[in-house]
N, C-alpha and C positions, 0 to 999 in steps of 0.2 A: 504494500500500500504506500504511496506517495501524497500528496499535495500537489497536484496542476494546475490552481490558479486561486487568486484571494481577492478579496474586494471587504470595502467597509465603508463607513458613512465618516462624515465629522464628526466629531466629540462634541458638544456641546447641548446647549437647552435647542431643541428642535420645534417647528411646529408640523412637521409633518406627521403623521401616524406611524408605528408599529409599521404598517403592513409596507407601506410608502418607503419606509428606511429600508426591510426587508430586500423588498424589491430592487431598491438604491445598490445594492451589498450584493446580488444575486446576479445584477446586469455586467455589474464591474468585473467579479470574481468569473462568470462566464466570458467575457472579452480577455481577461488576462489569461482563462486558460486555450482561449483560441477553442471554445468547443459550446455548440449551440444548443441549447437546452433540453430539444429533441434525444441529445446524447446522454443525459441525465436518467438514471435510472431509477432513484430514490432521493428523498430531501429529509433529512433530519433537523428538526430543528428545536432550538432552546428559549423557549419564553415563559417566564414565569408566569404566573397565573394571578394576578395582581388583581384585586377587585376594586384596588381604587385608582390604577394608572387612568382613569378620566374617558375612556375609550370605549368601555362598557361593550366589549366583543370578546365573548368567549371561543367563536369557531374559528379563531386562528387561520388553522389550516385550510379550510374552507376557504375564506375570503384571500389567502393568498396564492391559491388553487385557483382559481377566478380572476387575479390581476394576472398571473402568468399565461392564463388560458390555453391550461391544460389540464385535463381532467383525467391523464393516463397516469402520471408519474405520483406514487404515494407519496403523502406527505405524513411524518411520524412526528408528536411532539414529544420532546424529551421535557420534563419539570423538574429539576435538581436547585434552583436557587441560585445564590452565588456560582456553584458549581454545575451549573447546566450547559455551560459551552463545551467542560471537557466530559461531562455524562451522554453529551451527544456527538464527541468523538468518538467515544469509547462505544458508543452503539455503531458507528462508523467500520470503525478497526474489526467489528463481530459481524458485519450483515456479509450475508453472501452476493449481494450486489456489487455489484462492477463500478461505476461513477456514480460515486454520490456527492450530493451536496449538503455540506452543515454548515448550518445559520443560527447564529445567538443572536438574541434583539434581546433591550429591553428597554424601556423608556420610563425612568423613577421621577421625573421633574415635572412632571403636569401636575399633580398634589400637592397639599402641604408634607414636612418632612414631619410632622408626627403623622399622619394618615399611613406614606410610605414606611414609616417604622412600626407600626400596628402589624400592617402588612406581611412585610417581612418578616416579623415576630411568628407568623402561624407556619414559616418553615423549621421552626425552633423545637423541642421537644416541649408540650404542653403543661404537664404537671409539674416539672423541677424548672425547666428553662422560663417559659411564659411567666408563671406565676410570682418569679422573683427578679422579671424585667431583663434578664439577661440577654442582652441583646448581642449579633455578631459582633462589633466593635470591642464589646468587654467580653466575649469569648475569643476572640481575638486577641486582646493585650494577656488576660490568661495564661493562654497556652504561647506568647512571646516570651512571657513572665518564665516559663515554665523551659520555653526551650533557650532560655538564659542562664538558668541555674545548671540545665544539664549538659550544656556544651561551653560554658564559660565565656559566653558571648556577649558585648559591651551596646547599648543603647547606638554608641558608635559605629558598631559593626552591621546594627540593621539600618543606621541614616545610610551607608553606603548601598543599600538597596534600593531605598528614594533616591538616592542619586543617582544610578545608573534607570532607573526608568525616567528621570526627568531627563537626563542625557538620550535617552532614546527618542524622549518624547518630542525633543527641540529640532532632531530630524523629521519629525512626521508632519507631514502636511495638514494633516486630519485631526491630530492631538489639539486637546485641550492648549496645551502648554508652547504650543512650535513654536519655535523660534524663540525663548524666553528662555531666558540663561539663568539657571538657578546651578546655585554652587554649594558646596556643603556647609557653611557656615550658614545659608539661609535656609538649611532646613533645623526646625526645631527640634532641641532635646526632647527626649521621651520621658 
């Protein structure tokens, strides 16, 4: 299995929809691999299930079955959360199909950001996580917390993580950050 061709949208607040970005991502990533959609034999794709991304469309698949217009080529949704671009590689790397395409979307900035974090909270375990507000972010510092003490790793050592993706980010046309020269001292202690 290889990778023949990529496509992706801007980074930023958009007003197009889901399906509109989708589509954006699927034209490109089909041009760069020089192979017409027809040649597509399966679509995986990664969006969460947000009930308050503002969009109020559950059939996904459907409606982007319909902007492609074509109604031969399955469309499979993957739901994994944060981790839904690579749960829908990983369904990639397992299908017996031959050319497939995997698409992560997902659009958090139409709501307020307690709504998106209600949200996001129902990917969480309910009883221990939900109930004590735990949310990614402090599951997240957590197990940073956690994998500091066991490999003897400095706050320092993870700001070099932010800096190599802000370093990547200042090459990207499409990044939040292009062109925007952040250097280690302006990223903040943890």
């Amino acid at each position: 299995m290889y990778i023949k061709g990529a496509g992706m949208t801007k980074f930023g607040i958009r007003a197009e929809t889901t399906h509109e970005l989708c589509y954006e991502a699927i034209m490109e990533a089909l041009e760069d691999a020089d192979m017409p959609l027809s040649e597509i034999d399966e679509i995986i794709i990664s969006k969460g299930g947000s009930r308050n991304d503002g969009e109020r469309q559950k059939l996904f698949p459907g409606m982007l079955s319909s902007m492609l217009q074509d109604q031969d080529i399955p469309i499979i949704r993957v739901m994994a959360a944060c981790s839904g671009g690579g749960a829908a590689i990983w369904d990639a790397v397992n299908s017996k199909d031959g050319n497939i395409l995997v698409v992560g979307v997902d659009k958090l900035s139409t709501e307020p950001t307690s709504l998106m974090t209600d949200d996001l909270m129902m990917a969480s375990e309910r009883i221990h996580e939900q109930t004590e507000g735990l949310n990614f972010p402090a599951q997240n510092a957590l197990i940073a917390q956690q994998y500091m003490l066991k490999y003897g790793v400095s706050t320092d050592d993870l700001a070099l993580v932010a800096l190599k993706n802000h370093e990547n980010a200042f090459l990207n046309p499409k990044a939040r950050f292009y062109g925007k020269k952040v250097t280690l001292d302006m990223i903040p202690p943890y």
